[in-house]
C-alpha positions, 0 to 999 in steps of 0.5 A, a space after each residue: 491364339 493361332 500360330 503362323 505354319 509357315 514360320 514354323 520349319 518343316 520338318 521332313 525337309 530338316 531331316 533330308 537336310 541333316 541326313 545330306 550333311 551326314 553322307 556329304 561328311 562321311 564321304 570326306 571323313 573316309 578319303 585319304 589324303 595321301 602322304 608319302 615320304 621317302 629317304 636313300 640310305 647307303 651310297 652305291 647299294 642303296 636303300 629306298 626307305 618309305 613313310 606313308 598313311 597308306 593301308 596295311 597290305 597296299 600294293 606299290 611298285 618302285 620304279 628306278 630308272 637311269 637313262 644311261 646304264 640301270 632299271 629297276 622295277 620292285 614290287 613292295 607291300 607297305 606294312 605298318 606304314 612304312 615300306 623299304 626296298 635295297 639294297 639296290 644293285 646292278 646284276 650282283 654289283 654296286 649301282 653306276 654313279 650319277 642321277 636316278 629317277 624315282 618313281 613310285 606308284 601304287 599297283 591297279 586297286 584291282 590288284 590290291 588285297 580287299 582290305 585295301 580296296 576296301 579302303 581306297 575305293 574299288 576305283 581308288 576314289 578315297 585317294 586324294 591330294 597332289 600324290 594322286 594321278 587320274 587314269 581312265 577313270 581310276 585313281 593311283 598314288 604316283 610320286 616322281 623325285 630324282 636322287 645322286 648316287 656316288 659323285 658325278 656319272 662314269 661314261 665308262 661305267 655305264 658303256 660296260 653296263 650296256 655291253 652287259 645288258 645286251 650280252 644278256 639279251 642275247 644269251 636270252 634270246 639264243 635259249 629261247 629260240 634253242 628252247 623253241 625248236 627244241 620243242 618243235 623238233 620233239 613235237 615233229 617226232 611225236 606227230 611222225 
């Protein structure tokens, strides 16, 4: 009796074939879809509590801006899946009433500790899903929402907020430019 080789399957293509199978699967297996919840505690102090799948030790950056009277930039580290930053305030006093933005997003996987670029990938590629964005070639986690403070916004409060903001600046910049010529008059003394 003599058998047919070509109905017989060949078997280094069978292997080829399962060991693609197998890279094509470990590869999605080790992406993250991303999930990320937040919730706002407390009313003019508030908190910016977290819920994520994100690695132990991943860098974040909460961002929470107004137009009209507040920004602030926190650097936060998520622990145990879960992060938190607050109470918010505005130089040592409660935050303006009205409409903040949120914004989170995470730091450049460059930035991030080598466990968790281990997870994510060098350039961020395991992240995945709709909290995801692609810059030049590197994937970061960004979420954007929008929360109320207190009731409706203050125009007087938020006028006051800038008066203070730019009286700062300007006290900035006097001790700085006192600081640098300070320096260059030492400087000037040392050279003769």
């Amino acid at each position: 009796m003599r058998v047919d080789e070509s109905a017989k399957p060949q078997r280094p293509f069978l292997l080829w074939l399962a060991g693609a199978g197998l890279i094509i699967t470990s590869s999605v297996l080790h992406a993250t879809t991303v999930e990320l919840t937040t919730a706002i505690e407390g009313d003019l102090r508030p908190t910016i509590q977290g819920a994520c799948n994100l690695p132990d030790g991943m860098k974040l950056i909460v961002r929470v801006t107004r137009k009209e009277s507040a920004f602030a930039e926190i650097p936060v580290e998520v622990q145990s899946g879960q992060f938190a930053v607050g109470p918010l305030l505005q130089g040592n006093a409660d935050l303006n009433p009205g409409d903040y933005h949120l914004e989170i997003m995470s730091a450049h996987p460059t930035d991030q500790p080598d466990a968790v670029r281990a997870a994510i990938g060098q350039k961020g590629q395991e992240l995945r899903g709709p909290l995801t964005r692609r810059y030049s070639g590197t994937t970061f986690v960004r979420v954007l929402t929008t929360f109320r403070i207190g009731q409706a916004a203050r125009p007087d409060l938020d006028e006051a907020r800038r008066e203070q903001v730019r009286l700062s600046e300007t006290r900035w910049w006097r001790k700085n430019c006192t600081d640098i010529c300070s320096g260059g008059e030492r400087y000037a003394q040392q050279r003769g």
